[in-house]
N, C-alpha and C positions, 0 to 999 in steps of 0.2 A: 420224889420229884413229881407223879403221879398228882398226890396231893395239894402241891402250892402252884400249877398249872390249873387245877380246877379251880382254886381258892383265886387267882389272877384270872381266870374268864369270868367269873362270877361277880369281880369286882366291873369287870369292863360290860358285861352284860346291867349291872346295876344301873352302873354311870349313863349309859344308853340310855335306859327306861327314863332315866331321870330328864335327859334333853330329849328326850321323843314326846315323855309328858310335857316339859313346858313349851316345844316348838308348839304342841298343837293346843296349847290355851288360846282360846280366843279373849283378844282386850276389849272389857265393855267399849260401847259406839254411845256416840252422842252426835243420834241423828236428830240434826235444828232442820224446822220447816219452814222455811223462805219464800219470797217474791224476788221478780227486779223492781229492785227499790234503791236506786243509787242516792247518796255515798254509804247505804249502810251495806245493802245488797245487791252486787250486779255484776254481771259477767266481764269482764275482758281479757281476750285472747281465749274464748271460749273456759277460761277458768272461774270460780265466783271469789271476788272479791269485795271489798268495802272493809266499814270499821266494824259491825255486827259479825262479819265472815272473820275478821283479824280478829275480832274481840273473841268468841267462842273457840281460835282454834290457840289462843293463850291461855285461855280456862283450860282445857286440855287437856295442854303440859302440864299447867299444875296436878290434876288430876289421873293422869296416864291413861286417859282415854283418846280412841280413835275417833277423828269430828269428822261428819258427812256434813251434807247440804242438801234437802229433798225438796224441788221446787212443787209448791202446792197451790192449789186455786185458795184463795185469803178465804172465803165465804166457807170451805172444807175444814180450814184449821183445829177445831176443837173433834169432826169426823175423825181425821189422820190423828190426833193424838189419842183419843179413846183407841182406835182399832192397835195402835205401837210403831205402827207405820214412822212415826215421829217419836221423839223421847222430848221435844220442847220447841215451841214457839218463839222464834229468836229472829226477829224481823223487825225493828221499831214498830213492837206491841205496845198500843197505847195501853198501857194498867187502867188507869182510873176514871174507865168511863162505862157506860151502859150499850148492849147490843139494842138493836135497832127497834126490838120486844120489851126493851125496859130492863130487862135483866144485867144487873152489875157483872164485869167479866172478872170479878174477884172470888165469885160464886158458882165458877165456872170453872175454875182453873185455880191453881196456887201460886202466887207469883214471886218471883225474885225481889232485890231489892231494886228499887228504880236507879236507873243513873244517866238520865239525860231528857232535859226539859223540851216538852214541845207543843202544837196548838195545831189547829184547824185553822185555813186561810182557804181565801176565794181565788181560784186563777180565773181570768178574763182576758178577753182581747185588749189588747192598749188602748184602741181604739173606742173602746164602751167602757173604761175604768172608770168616768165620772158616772156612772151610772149607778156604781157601785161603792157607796158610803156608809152606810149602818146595815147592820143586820135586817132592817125591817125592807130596804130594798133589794132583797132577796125572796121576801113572798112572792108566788106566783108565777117565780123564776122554774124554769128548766136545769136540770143542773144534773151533771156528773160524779159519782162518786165510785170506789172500790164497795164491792157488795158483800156487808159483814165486816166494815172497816167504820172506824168512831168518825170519821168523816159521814157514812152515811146515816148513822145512828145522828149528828146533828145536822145534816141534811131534813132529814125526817121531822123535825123539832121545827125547821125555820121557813120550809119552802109553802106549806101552809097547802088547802085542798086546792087552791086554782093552780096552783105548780104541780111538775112532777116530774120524777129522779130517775135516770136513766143508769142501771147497774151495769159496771165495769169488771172483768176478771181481775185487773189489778190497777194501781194507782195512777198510772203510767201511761196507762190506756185512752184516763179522764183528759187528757189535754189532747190527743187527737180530735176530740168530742167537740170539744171547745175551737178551736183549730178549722175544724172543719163546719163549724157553724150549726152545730145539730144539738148543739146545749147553748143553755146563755153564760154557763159557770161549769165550773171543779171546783168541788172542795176535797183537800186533799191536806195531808202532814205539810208542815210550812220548811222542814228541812229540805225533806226531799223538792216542796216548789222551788226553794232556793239555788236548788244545785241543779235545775233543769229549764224555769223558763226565763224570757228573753234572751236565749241564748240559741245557735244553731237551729234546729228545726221549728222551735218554738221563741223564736227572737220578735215574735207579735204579739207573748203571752205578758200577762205580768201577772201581780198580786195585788190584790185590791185592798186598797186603806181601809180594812175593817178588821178593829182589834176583838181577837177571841181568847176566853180564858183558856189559862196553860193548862198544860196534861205531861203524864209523866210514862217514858218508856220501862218495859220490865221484861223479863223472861216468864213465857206461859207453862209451868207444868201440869198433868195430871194430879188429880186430888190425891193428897196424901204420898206422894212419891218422895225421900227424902234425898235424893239426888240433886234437889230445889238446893238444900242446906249446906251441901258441900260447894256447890257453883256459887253459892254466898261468900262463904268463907274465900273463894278464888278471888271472885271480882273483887273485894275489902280488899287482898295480897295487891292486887293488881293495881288498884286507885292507891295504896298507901306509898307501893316503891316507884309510884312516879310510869307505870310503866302505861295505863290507861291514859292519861294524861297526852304523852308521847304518840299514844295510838289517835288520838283527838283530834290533837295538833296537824296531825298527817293527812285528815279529813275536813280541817277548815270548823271543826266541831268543838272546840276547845270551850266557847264561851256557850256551848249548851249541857256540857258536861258535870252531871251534879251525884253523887251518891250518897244514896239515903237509903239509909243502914234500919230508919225504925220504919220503913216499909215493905211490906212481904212476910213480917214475923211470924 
């Protein structure tokens, strides 16, 4: 008897060890470093949402990882992701353009595959949009941009030596600037102009008739991290069963929503 009572605590002493070991696994995190940058990123009711917050906490599930949301200065993103503070830059990163140094951000970072088209556009008052017609009336201009954002990298490109660019912590910021008369312009992501001016606080802003070539969003990883490879493989799941699409839709984003699979390889 002696013996099948130690054989039976032995068993239940096993069994223990075994959920003690797995209560205390911790499940890799996939901490994305963000802005408010609405509809992709931005708080309401104090919680973050958008389609980039939806979007990476459906990658996720696929993956069985825990998603944070670390709110960073834009101009720090590649700091935070060296030091691990962040695991990826997941904020409508424009992939396919150069920091403000000339430096392509491909060579910087590893990136995903892109899946959503977008451009550089001018906010201005209503009131001075005729003002505002090609690119070349923008020399000499005062202008607004996010600092370390592909808005100020073509800021730097157009506003020419009698201009000059007044650096923002984030995108968001550039149309108080403007707003308040202490720039002549924002140049800023034309998504997020879309979903923020002529409307409530900014109902005097608009976007200026001047067409800029497109650019495409990605996720930023560290060099060489192959965590890139598997949020690849999610996003593909996610655009094939319709479910990104659905996420789109729900953001008014559906008709900039493109994934492109031979970018990022």
């Amino acid at each position: 008897m002696k013996r099948i009572i130690c054989v039976f605590l032995a068993v239940i002493l096993s069994v223990g060890a075994v959920f003690l070991t797995a209560s205390c696994k911790k499940t890799e995190k996939l901490v994305c470093g963000v802005t408010e940058y609405e509809p992709m990123n931005y708080r309401e009711g104090g919680k973050w949402t958008g389609f980039d917050t939806d979007f990476a906490l459906l990658v996720g599930e696929i993956l069985g990882m825990d998603v944070e949301f670390q709110e960073i200065e834009w101009a720090q993103k590649y700091s935070e992701l060296e030091a691990g503070s962040i695991t990826c830059i997941w904020n409508a990163f424009t992939a396919n353009v150069s920091e403000p140094d000339g430096t392509p951000r491909s060579e910087i970072v590893d990136m995903s595959y892109s899946y959503m088209l977008n451009q550089q556009c001018i906010v201005v008052k209503s009131s001075r949009s005729g003002e505002f017609k090609s690119i070349e009336d923008l020399d000499g201009k005062i202008a607004a941009a996010e600092k370390g954002s592909a808005g100020e990298s073509f800021a730097v490109d157009v506003i020419g030596d009698n201009g000059s660019i007044i650096d923002s912590a984030a995108q968001i910021n550039t149309f108080i600037e403007v707003k308040s008369g202490a720039v002549d312009c924002a140049v800023v992501d034309i998504i997020l102009a879309r979903s923020v001016v002529g409307t409530g606080d900014y109902s005097d802003l608009t976007i200026a008739d001047i067409s800029l070539e497109s650019e495409v969003y990605a996720i930023g990883f560290k060099k060489g991290d192959d965590l890139r490879l598997k949020v690849n493989d999610a996003m593909k799941t996610l655009y094939d069963n319709g479910k990104l699409m659905e996420l789109a839709k729900k953001y008014g984003l559906e008709n900039t929503l493109v994934l492109d699979t031979s970018y990022g390889k």
